[in-house]
MITIDO-326194 format. One record per residue (C-alpha): x, y, z; residue number from 1. Coordinates in nm, 2 decimals. Layout:
! residues N
       x       y       z  num
       X       Y       Z  NUM
...
! end
This chain:
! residues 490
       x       y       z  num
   -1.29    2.34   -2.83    1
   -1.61    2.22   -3.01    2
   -1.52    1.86   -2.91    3
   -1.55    1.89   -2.54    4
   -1.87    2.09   -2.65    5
   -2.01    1.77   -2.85    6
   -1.91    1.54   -2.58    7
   -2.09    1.74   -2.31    8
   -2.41    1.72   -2.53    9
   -2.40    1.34   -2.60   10
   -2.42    1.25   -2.27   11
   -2.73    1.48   -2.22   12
   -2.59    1.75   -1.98   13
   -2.35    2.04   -2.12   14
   -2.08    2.11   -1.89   15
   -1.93    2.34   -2.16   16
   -1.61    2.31   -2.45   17
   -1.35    2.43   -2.16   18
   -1.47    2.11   -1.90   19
   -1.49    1.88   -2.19   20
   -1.10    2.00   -2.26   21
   -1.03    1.94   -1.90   22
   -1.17    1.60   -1.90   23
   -1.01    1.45   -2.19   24
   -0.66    1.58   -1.99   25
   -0.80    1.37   -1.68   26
   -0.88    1.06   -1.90   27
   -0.57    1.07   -2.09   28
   -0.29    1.07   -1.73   29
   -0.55    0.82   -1.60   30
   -0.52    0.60   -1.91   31
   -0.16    0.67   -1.93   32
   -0.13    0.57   -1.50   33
   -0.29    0.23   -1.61   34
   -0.05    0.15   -1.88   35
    0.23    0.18   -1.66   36
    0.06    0.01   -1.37   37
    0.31   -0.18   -1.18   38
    0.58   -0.08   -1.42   39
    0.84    0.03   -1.16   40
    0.82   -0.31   -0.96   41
    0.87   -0.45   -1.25   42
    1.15   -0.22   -1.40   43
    1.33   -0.29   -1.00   44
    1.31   -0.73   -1.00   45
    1.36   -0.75   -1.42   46
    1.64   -0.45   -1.49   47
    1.76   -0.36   -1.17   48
    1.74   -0.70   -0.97   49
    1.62   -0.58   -0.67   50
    1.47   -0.79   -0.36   51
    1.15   -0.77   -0.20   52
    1.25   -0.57    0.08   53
    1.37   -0.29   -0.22   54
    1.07   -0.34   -0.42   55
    0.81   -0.26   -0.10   56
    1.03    0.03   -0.01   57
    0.97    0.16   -0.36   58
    0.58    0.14   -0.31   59
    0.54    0.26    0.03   60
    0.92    0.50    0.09   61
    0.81    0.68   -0.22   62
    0.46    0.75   -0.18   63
    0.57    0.90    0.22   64
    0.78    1.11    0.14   65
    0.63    1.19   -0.18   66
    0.34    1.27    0.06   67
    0.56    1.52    0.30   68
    0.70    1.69    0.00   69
    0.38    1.79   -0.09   70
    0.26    1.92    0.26   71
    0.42    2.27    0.21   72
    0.27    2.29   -0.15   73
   -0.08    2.32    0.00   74
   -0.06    2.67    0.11   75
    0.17    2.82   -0.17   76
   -0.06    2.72   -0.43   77
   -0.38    2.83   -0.27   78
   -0.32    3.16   -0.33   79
   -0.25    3.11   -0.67   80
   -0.43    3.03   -1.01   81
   -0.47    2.70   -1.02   82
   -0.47    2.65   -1.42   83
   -0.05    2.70   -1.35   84
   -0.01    2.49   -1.11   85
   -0.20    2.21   -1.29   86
    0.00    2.27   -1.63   87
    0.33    2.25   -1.41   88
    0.25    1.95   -1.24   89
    0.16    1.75   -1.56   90
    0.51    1.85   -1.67   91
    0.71    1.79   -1.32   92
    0.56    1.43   -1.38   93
    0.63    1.41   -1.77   94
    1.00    1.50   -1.69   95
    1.06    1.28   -1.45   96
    0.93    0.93   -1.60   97
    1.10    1.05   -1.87   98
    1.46    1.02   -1.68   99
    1.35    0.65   -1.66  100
    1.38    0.53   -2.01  101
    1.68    0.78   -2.11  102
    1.88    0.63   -1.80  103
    1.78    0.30   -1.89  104
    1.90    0.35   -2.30  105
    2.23    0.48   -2.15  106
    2.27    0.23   -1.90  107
    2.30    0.41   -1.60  108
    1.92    0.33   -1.49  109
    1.93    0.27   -1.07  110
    1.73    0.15   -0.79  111
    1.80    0.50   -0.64  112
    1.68    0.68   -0.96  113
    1.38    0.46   -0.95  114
    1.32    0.57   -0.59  115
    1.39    0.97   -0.62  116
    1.11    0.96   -0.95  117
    0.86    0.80   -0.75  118
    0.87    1.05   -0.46  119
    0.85    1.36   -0.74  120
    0.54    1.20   -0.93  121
    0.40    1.12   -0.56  122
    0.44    1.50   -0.47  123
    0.33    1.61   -0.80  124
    0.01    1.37   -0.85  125
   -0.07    1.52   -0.44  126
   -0.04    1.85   -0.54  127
   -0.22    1.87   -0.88  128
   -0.49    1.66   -0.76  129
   -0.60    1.95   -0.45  130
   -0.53    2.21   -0.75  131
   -0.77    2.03   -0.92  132
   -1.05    2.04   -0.72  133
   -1.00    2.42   -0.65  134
   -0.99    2.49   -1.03  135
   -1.31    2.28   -1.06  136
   -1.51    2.45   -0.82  137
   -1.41    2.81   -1.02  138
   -1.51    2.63   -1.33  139
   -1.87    2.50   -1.28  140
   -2.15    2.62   -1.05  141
   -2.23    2.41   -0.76  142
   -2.53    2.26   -0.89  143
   -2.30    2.05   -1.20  144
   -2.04    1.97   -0.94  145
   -2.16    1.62   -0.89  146
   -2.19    1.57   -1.25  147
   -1.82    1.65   -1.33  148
   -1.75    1.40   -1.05  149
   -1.93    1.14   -1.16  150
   -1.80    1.17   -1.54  151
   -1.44    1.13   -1.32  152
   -1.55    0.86   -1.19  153
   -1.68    0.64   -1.49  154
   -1.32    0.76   -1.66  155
   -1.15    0.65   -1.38  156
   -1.32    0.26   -1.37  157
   -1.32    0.30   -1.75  158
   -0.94    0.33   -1.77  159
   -0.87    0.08   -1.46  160
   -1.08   -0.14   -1.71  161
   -0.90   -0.11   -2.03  162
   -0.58    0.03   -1.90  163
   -0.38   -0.29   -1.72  164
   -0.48   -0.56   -1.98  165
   -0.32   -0.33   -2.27  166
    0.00   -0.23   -2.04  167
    0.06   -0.62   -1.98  168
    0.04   -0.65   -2.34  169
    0.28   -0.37   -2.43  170
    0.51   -0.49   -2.11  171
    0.50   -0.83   -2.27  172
    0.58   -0.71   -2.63  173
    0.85   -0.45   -2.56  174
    0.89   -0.43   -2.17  175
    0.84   -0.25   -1.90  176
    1.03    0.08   -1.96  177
    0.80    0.15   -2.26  178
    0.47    0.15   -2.08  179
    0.68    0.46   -1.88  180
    0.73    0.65   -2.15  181
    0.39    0.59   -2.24  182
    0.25    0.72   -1.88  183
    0.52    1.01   -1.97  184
    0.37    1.15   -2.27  185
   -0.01    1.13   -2.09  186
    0.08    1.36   -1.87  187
    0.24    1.61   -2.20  188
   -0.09    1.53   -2.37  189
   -0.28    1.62   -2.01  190
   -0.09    1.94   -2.00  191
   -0.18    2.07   -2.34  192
   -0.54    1.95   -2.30  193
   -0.55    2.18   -1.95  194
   -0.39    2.48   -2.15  195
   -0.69    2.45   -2.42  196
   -0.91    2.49   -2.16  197
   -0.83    2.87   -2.15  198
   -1.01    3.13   -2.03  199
   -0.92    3.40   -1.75  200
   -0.88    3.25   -1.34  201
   -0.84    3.54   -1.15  202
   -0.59    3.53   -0.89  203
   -0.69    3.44   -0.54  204
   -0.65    3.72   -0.30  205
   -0.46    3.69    0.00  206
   -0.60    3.85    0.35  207
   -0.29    3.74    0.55  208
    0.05    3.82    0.50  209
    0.18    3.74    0.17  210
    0.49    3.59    0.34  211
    0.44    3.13    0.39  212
    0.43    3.08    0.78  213
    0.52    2.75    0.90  214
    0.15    2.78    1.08  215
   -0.02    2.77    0.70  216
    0.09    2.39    0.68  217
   -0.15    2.31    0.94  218
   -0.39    2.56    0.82  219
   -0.58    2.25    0.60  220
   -0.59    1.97    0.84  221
   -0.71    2.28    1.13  222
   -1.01    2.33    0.88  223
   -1.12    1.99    0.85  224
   -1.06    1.90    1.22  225
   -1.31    2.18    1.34  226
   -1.61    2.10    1.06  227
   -1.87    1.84    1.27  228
   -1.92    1.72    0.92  229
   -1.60    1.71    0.76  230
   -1.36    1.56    1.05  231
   -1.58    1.22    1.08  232
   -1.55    1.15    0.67  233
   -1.23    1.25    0.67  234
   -1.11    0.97    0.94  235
   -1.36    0.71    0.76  236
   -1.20    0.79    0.43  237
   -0.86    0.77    0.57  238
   -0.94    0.45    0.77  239
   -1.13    0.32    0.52  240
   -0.90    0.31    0.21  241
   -0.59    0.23    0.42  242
   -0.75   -0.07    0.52  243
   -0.90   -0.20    0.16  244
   -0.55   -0.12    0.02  245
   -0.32   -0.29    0.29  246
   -0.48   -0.63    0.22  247
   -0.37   -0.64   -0.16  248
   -0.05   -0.72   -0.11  249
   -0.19   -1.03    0.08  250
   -0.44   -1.13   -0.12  251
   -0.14   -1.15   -0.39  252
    0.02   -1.39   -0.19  253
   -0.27   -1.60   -0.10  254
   -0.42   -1.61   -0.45  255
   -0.07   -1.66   -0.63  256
    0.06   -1.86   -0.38  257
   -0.09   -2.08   -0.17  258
   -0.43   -2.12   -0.39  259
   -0.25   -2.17   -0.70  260
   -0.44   -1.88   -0.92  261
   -0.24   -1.80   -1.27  262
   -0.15   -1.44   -1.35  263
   -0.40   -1.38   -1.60  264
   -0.69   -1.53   -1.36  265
   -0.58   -1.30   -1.07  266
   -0.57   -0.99   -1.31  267
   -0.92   -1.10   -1.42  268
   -1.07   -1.13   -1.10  269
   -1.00   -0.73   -1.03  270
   -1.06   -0.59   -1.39  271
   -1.39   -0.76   -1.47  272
   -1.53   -0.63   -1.16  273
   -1.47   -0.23   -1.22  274
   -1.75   -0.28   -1.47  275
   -1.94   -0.23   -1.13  276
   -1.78    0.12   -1.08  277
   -1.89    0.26   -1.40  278
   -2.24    0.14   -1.32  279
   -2.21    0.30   -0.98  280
   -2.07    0.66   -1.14  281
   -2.34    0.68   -1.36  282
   -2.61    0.63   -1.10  283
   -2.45    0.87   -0.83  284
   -2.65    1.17   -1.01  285
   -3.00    0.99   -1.03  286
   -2.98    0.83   -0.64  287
   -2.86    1.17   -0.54  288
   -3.18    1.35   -0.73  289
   -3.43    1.10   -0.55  290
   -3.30    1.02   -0.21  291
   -3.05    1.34   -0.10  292
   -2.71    1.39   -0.11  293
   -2.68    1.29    0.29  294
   -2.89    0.96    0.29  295
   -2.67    0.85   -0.07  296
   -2.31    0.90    0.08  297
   -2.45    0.72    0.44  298
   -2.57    0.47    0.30  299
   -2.37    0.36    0.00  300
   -2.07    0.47    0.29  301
   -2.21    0.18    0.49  302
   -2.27   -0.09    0.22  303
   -1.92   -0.07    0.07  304
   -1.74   -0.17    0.43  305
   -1.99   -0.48    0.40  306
   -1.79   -0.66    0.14  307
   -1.45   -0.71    0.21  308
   -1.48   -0.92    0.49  309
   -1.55   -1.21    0.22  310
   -1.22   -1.28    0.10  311
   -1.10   -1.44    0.43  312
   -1.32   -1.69    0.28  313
   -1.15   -1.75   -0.01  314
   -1.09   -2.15   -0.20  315
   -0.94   -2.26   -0.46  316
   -1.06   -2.32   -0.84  317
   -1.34   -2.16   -0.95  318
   -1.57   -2.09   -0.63  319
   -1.25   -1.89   -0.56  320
   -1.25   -1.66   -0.83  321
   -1.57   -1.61   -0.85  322
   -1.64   -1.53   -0.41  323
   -1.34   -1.27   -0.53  324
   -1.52   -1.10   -0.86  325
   -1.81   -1.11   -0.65  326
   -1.71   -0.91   -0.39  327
   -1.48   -0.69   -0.58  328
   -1.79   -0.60   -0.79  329
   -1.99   -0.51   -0.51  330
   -1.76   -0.30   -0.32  331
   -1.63   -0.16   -0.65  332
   -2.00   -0.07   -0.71  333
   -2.06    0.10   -0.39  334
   -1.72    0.28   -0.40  335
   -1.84    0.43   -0.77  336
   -2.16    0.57   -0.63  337
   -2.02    0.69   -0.33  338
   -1.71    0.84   -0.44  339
   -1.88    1.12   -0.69  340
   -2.09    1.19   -0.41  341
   -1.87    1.23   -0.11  342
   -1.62    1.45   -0.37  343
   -1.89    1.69   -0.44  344
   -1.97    1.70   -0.05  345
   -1.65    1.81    0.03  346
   -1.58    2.07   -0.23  347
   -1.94    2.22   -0.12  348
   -1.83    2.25    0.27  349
   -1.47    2.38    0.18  350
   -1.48    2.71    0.15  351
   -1.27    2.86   -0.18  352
   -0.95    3.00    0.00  353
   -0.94    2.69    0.19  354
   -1.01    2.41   -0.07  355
   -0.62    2.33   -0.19  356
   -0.49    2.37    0.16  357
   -0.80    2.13    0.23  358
   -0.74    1.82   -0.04  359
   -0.35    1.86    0.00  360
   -0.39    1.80    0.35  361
   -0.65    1.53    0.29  362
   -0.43    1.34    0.08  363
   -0.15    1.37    0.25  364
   -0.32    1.16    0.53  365
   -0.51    0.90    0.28  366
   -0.22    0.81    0.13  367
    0.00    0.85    0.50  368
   -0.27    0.63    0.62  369
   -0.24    0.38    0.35  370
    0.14    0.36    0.38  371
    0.14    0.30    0.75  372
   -0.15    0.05    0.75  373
    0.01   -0.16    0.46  374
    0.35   -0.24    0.64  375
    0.18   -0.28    0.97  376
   -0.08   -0.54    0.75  377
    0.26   -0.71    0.62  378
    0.38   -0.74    0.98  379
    0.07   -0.92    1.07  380
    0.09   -1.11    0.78  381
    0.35   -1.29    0.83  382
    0.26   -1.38    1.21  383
   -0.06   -1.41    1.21  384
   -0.12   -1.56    0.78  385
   -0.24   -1.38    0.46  386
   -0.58   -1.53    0.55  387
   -0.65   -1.42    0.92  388
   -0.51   -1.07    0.83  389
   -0.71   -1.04    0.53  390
   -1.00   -1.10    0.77  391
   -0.92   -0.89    1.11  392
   -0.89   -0.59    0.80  393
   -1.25   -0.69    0.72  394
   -1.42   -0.69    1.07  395
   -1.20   -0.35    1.15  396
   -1.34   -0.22    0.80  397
   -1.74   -0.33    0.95  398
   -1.69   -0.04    1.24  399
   -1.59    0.22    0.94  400
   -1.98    0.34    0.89  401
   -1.98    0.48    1.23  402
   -1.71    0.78    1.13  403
   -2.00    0.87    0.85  404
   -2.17    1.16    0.87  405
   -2.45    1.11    1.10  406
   -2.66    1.44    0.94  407
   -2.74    1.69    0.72  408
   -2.50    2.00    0.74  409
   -2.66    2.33    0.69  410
   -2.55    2.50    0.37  411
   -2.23    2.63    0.38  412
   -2.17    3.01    0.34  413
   -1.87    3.20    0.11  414
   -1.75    3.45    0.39  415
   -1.82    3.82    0.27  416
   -1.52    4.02    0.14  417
   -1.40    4.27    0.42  418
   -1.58    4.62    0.38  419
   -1.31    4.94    0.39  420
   -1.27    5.14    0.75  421
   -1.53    5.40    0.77  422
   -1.34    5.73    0.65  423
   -1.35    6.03    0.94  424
   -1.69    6.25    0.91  425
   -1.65    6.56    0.61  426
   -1.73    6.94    0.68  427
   -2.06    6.89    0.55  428
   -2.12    6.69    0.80  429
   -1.99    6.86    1.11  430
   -2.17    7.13    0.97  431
   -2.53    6.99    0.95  432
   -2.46    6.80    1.32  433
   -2.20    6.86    1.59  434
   -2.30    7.17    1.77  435
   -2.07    7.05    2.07  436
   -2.05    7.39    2.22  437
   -2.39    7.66    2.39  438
   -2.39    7.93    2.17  439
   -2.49    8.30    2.34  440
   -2.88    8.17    2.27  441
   -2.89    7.83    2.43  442
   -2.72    7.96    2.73  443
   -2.97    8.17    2.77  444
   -3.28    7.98    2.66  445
   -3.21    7.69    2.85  446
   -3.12    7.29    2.83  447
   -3.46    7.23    2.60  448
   -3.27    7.54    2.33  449
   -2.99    7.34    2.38  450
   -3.15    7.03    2.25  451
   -3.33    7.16    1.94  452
   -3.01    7.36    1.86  453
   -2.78    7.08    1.88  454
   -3.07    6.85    1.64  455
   -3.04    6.90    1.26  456
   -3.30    7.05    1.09  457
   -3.49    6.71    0.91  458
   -3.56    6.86    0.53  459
   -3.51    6.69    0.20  460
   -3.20    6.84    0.11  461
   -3.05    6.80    0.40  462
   -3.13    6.45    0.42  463
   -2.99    6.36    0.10  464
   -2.67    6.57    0.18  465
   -2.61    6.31    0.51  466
   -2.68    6.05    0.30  467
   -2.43    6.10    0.05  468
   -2.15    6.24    0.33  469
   -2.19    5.92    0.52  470
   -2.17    5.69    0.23  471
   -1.90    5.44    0.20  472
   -1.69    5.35   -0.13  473
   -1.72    5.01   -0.16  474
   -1.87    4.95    0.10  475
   -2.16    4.61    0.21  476
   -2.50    4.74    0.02  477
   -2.83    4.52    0.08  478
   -2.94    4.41   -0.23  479
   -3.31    4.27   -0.16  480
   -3.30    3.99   -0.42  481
   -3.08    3.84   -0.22  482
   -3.26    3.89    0.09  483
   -3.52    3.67   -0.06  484
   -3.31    3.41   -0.23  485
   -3.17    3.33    0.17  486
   -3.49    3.34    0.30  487
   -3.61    3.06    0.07  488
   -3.31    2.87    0.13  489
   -3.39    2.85    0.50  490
! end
């Protein structure tokens, strides 16, 4: 517990022993992820034999349906604590990669095997990572939000750094299968840190029936479709990363291929530039602090579709590699300021019984998105060329800043918890005011009688006794503090 404490304090703002816990379980899957990153291709062409046409339906099959598995998730885990959920998913994942090198010691190891674990860590990496983001929120206060995002961040480019060049080496050393069991244990190691973090989550309450209806699955995508603030940055994001990632592929073929780049060179011209991320991550907090949350995420949201339109330009030799670190470094540099930031954005206008339904749905669609746009970028391709695709990708990616946020959304506010029904008036009541019938007197004095009769007598003690007859058990009180705290927020 005292190291997370320590780490929080090195880097100058304490986030706490039970965040440090939970991001040292976040750096060790990602680290473990980048060891084993391309490990199933691999496994399916060097073990299993398997064609291209097999080895694409492994990256794109599996991460669809991976993707509809998790669509149902969404709702049953909102209402539930999230720390569970996490721990679970961490070992969902660690089981399954571990089937991989067990089948393959026994011999039994198959492209169908292969296929099945893919779709389970695809479900399982969807659902943890909208768990993730609920349990965050319930962790820290709003205000440290973007600095737990940005510490993701710098992780996340660190690991991409470090991660592949030692997974090649293990790969080449003793294979392919043993960077698997490596990304196996990561997520054991990730599921113990998360335990560590302790604590008490208390369990999200429900006002709908408890019972899943098949209207819930729609209930995340409905919220994010009717925000004016959400729905544009979640069609940029979508858009957006489904284009940067369908032109890999081709820029595999054109660099390998028909430019003649070596392995190592190729490796180096994506590695070297995520330098540019951690840069990015660690200025996220600063640019926000001077300039506004809004004007960071339009603007770096703008300059990151800028860059990839340069690698239709790509030569041979050096000037080649070096147009490609270029612009790898600065769109990796805008993509690590502006994740962070548009994270933080979107856990602030989700509300907290909406936020897994929210991410899980979000997800779903990124990595949808990026499934459908990758085969339909390997269609064009092959008829149009790796080079012209690669650069019809970059124009489309030029019209992206227009699905940006265009302004400022007001604050967002928690709705109120739902007061009790007003219980039925008590004797005392009754007592002190219904006179519904003329008594003997009034009749006789008259409709003004009538009117002083039926009026309770205003005195101290019968003021107090009204007071406490009419008041409500748990029921909305005004506090004035907070009175004042809204009005200074407007």
């Amino acid at each position: 517990m005292r190291s997370g404490h320590r780490l929080g304090h090195l880097l100058g703002h304490r986030l706490g022993w039970r965040f440090g816990w939970l991001w040292g379980a976040y750096g060790t899957s990602a680290l473990g992820t980048w060891l084993a990153f391309g490990a199933f291709p691999l496994i399916a062409i060097q073990v299993l034999h398997a064609g291209s046409a097999e080895v694409a339906a492994l990256a794109s099959v599996g991460a669809a349906v991976g993707a509809a598995v998790a669509v149902p998730l969404g709702p049953w885990v909102e209402f539930r604590r999230k720390r569970p959920v996490l721990i679970a998913m961490d070992l969902v994942r660690f089981s399954a990669l571990l089937t991989i090198p067990a089948a393959f010691a026994l011999g039994v190891l198959t492209f169908l095997q292969l296929l099945l674990v893919s779709v389970v860590v695809a479900g399982a990496d969807i659902t943890f990572r909208a768990a993730s983001g609920a349990y965050l929120k319930t962790l820290l206060p709003a205000e440290d939000l973007l600095v737990a995002n940005a510490r993701f961040e710098s992780t996340a480019w660190t690991t991409t750094i470090i991660g592949p060049p030692l997974g090649g080496a293990a790969i080449a050393l003793l294979g392919p299968v043993a960077t698997v069991v490596a990304d196996a244990v990561s997520y054991l190691l990730s599921a113990l840190g998360i335990r560590a973090t302790g604590g008490h989550e208390p369990r999200p309450e429900r006002r709908e029936a408890a019972r899943l209806r098949a209207r819930d699955l729609f209930d995340g995508w409905r919220y994010i479709l009717a925000d004016a603030t959400l729905r544009p940055l979640f069609f940029n994001t979508a858009l957006f990363n489904g284009l940067v990632m369908a032109v890999q592929p081709l820029l595999a073929v054109l660099m390998l291929g028909r430019l003649g780049f070596t392995p190592w060179q190729y490796g180096l011209a994506f590695a070297a530039p995520s330098i540019g991320g951690l840069l990015g991550s660690r200025l996220a907090r600063p640019l926000v602090t001077r300039f506004g949350q809004h004007q960071v995420l339009v603007v770096t949201g703008a300059l990151r579709a800028l860059w990839p339109v340069g690698l239709a330009f790509l030569g041979p030799g050096a000037g080649g590699l070096l147009l490609v670190m270029g612009v790898e470094l600065g769109l990796i540099f805008c993509c690590g300021v502006f994740n962070p930031v548009y994270a933080t954005y979107r856990l602030e206008r989700t509300v907290t019984d909406r936020i897994t339904r929210t991410l899980s749905a979000w997800t779903v669609t990124t990595k949808a998105s990026t499934a459908l746009l990758t085969a339909v970028w390997g269609v064009l391709g092959g008829l149009l060329g790796p080079r012209t695709a690669i650069g019809l990708a970059g124009v489309l990616l030029l019209a992206t800043p227009l699905l940006l946020p265009r302004r400022a959304a007001a604050p967002l506010a928690e709705p109120e918890p739902e007061s009790e029904p007003k219980p039925a008036p008590n004797r005392a009541w009754r007592t002190a005011t219904a006179v519904t019938t003329k008594p003997p007197a009034a009749r006789r004095a008259g409709p003004r009688a009538v009117t002083a009769i039926r009026r309770p007598r205003s005195t101290p003690a019968a003021d107090a006794a009204r007071a406490e007859a009419t008041a409500v058990p748990g029921a909305f009180r005004v506090d004035p503090s907070r009175c004042v705290s809204s009005c200074k927020s407007l």
